[in-house]
C-alpha positions in Angstrom: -14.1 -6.4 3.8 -11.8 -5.4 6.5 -12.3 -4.9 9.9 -11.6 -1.2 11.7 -8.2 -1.4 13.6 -9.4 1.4 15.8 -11.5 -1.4 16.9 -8.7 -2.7 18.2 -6.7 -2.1 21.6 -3.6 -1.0 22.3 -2.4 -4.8 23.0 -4.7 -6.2 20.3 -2.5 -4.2 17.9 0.9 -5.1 18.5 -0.3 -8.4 18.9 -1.8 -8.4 14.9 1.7 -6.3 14.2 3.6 -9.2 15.6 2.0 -11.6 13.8 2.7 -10.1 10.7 6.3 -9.3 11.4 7.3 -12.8 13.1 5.8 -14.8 10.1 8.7 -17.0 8.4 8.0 -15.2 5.3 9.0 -11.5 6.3 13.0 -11.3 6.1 12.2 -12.7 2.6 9.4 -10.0 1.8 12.0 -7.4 2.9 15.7 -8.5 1.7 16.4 -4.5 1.9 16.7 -4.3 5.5 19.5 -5.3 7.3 19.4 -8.3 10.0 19.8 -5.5 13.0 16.8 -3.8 11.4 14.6 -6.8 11.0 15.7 -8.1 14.4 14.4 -4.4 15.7 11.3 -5.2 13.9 11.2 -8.4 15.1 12.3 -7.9 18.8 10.3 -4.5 19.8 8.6 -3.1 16.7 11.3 -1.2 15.9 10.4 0.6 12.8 13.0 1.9 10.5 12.1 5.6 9.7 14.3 5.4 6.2 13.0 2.4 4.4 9.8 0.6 3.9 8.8 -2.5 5.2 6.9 -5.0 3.6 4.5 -7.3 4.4 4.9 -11.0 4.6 1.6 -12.1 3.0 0.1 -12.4 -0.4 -1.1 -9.3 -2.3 -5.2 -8.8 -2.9 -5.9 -8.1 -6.3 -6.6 -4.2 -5.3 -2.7 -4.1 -4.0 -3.6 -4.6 -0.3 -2.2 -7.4 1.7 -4.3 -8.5 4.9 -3.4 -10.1 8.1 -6.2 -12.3 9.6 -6.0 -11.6 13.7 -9.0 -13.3 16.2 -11.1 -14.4 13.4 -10.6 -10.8 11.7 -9.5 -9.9 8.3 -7.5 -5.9 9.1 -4.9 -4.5 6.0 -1.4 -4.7 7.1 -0.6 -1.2 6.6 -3.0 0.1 9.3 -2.8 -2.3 11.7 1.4 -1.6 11.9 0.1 2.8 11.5 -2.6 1.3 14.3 0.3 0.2 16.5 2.7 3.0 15.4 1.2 5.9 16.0 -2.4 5.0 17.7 -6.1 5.4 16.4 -6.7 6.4 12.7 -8.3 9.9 12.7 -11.8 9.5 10.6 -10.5 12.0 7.8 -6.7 10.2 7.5 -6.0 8.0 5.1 -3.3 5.8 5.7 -1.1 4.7 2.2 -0.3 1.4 1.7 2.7 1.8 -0.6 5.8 4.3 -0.1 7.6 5.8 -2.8 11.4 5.3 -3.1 12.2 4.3 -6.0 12.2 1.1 -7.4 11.4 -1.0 -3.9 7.6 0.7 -4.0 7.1 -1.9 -7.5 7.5 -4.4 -4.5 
């Protein structure tokens, strides 16, 4: 089970984004993105608006992919909404995949 990210602080956030974006595996998880993009990523949390990003770390069986952060297991795709755009509102929920085309079978 995951942990809430609205549990988590401003700071707390980015940091658990960071840590999924800095991992050696990300350029590889995202080969779609241009090196300017992923160093915008990288550098500031830069988020493309036009293309997905993907996360760096193996897949659950249920299509979710987690990033462990103080001894807590949070999905990737709200902890980078989390650090995005701020608390989750009780009745949102956030989508883990994006459709365009053939990079959502990623």
């Amino acid at each position: 089970m995951s942990a809430n990210v609205n549990n988590l602080s401003e700071n707390a956030a980015r940091a658990a984004a960071k840590q999924i974006v800095n991992n050696q595996g990300f350029a590889g998880a995202n080969p779609h993105l241009t090196a300017a993009q992923i160093d915008a990523i990288q550098g500031g949390l830069d988020w493309p608006n036009d293309v997905p990003v993907f996360s760096p770390f193996a897949i659950t069986h249920n299509g979710y992919s987690q990033v462990r952060y103080n001894g807590q297991k949070y999905l990737c795709h709200r902890v980078t909404y989390r650090e995005c755009h701020g608390r989750i509102e009780a009745n949102h929920d956030i989508s883990h995949t994006v459709y365009v085309g053939s990079l959502t079978s990623r």
